[in-house]
N, C-alpha and C positions, 0 to 999 in steps of 0.2 A: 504494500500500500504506500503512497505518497502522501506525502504532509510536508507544510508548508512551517521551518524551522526546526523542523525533529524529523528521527528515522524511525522506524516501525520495525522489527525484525521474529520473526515468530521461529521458533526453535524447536520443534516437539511441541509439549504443551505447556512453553513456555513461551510470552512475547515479552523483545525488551523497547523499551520504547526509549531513546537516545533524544534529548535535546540539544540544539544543530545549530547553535550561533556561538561560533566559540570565539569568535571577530567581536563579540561582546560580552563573553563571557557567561554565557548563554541566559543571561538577564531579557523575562520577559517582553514579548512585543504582543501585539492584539493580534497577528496571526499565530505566535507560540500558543496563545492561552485556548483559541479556537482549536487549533489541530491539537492539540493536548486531549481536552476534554472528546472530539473525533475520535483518535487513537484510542481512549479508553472506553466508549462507546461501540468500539470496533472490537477492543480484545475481548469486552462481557459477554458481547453476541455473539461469539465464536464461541460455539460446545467444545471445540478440540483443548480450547485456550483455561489451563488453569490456575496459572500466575503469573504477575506482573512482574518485570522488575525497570524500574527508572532510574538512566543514570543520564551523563552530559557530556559532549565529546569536547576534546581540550582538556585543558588544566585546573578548567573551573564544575563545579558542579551545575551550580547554578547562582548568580550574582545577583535577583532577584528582579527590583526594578531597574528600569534603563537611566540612568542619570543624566544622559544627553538629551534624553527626552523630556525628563522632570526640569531640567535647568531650562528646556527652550518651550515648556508647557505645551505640548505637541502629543501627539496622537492618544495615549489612555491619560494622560495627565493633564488635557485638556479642558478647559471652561475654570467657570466658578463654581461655587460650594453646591450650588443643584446639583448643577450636571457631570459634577466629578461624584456626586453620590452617587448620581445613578449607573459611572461608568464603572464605579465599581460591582454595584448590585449587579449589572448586567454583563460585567467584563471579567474581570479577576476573579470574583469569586465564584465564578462558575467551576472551576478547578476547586477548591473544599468542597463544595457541594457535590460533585461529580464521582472523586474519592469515596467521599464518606458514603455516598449510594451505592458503592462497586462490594460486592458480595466475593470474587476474587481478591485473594490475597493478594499486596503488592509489596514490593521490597526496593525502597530505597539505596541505590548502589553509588555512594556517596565520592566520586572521583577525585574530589575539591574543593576548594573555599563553597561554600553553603552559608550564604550570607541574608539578610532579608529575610526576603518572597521566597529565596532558595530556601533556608533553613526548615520557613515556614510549610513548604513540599515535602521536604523531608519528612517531618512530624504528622502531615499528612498520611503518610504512609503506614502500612504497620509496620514494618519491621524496618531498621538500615543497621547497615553495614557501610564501613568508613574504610579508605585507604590512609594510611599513615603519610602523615604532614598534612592532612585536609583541616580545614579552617572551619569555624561554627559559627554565627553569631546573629545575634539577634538586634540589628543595627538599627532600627527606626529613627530614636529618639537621636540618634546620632547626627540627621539629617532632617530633624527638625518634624515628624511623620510618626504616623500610630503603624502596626498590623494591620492595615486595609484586608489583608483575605481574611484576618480572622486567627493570623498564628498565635497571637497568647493563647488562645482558648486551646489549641491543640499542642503548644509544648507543655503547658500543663499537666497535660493527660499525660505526656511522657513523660517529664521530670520531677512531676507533681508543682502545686501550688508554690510553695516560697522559693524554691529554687528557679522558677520560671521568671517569677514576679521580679527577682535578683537580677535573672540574664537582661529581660525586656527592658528596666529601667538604666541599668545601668548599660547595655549597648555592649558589653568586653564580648568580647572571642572566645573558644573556649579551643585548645588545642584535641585531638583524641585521645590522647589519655585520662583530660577530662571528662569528656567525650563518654568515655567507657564506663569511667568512675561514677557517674552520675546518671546512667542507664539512658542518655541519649543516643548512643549506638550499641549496638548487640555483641559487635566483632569491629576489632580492629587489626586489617591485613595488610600486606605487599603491594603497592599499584597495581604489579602485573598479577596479582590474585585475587583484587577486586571481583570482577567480573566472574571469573570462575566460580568463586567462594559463595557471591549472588545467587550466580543459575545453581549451583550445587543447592543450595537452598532452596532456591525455587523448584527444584527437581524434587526435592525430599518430602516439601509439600506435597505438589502435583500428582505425586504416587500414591497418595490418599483417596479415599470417597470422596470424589470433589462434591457431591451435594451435602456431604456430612462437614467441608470444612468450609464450605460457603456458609450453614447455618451455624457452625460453632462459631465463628469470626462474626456473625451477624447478634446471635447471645452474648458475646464479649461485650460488645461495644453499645448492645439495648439494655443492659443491667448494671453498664457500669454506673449510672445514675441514680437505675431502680431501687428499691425497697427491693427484702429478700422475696416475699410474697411474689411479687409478680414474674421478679429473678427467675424464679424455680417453675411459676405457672409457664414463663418462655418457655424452659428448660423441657419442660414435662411437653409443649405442645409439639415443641421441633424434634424431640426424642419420637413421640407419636406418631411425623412423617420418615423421618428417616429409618425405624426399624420396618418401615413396610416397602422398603426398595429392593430393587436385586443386587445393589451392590453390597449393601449389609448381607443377604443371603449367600452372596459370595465369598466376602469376606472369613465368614463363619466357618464356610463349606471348606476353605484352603485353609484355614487355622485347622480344622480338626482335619483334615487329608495332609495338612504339612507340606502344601504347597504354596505358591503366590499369586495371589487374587489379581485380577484385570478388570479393573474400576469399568464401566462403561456412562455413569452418570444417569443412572435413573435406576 
């Protein structure tokens, strides 16, 4: 598939979706956020397709917003206080939204500086994974600007409340060894094992029930809010569809034969 700032590349049933402006450090444009939210509209509809993983070609991961844009108030940074609300409601945060809708796992493959809007993708994600020497930060306030898509609320979820609250105001970087220490990234590897260590992940998933880890991922993140009650009523209803598929009967059938099941997704 083609898109317009990122590459698209599906692997098995794995697709990585590469964002493609490394001439800017692959810091959003209004065609990145379009073909973004595309590309992940593209891999959910694909049955074959069971995990994501998004990384950024170049040095950068991702540099968030375009500063040459913001200094010459020009394409998403455009107008006054209206209609720069609404180009966000309508523009940027189409991407959190998009995410948080995607029932497929996805796996942040963190190449580089993840600064911003980057960071903010990142945390998006469920899972990342960092190359060593890659950059972190949470820069708004540095440049005078909130989380327009919404990232405090979502490094939050990953580093919990006061430690988010620390990075967002105070703007610092965090190296990956921080990084690690602080459960913003999962793994921290070799540039040239990034990638690998990614799909390897993404493969370990993908070999699962994928209707079973669409709805575990989808109870993760509906309960983590809830009361227990209704916690466990998800629990109890999604258990209810999943033990009546044929992948669960396969699954069963190769545990007690002492063989290896082949998910087929229904």
């Amino acid at each position: 598939m083609e898109f317009e700032d990122l590459r698209y590349q599906t692997e098995g049933a794995v697709v990585t979706i590469t964002l493609d402006r490394p001439e800017a450090r692959n810091a959003y444009s209004s065609a990145m956020v379009t073909s973004l939210v595309a590309a992940l509209d593209a891999a959910e509809a694909d049955s074959a397709v069971r995990c994501i993983v998004i990384t950024g070609e170049g040095k950068s991961f991702h540099a968030g917003g375009d500063l040459k844009a913001m200094r010459d108030a020009s394409g998403m940074f455009e107008g006054g206080p209206i209609a720069l609300r609404r180009q966000y409601v309508d523009g940027i945060q189409r991407v959190p939204r998009r995410l948080a809708a995607c029932d497929k796992p996805i796996i942040a493959a963190i190449n580089g500086a993840a600064i911003g809007a980057g960071l903010d993708l990142a945390c998006m994600c469920d899972l990342r994974v960092a190359a060593k020497g890659a950059k972190m930060g949470s820069t708004f306030v540095k440049v005078g600007l909130v989380p327009g898509d919404g990232g405090a609320y979502f490094l939050a979820r990953v580093v919990g409340f006061s430690r988010a609250l620390e990075l967002v105001l105070t703007g610092r970087i965090v190296d990956t060894d921080e990084a690690l220490r602080i459960g913003l990234v999962t793994d921290v590897v070799e540039r040239d094992e990034l990638l690998p260590t990614a799909t390897k992940l993404a493969q370990t998933i993908a070999a699962n029930a994928p209707l079973a880890v669409q709805m575990t991922k989808r109870a993760a993140y509906r309960s983590w809010d809830a009361d227990v009650d209704t916690a466990l009523e998800l629990a109890a209803t999604y258990q209810g569809m999943v033990q009546n598929t044929e992948d669960h009967k396969r699954a069963v059938e190769a545990i007690l034969g002492k063989t290896t099941a082949e998910f087929v997704g229904r």
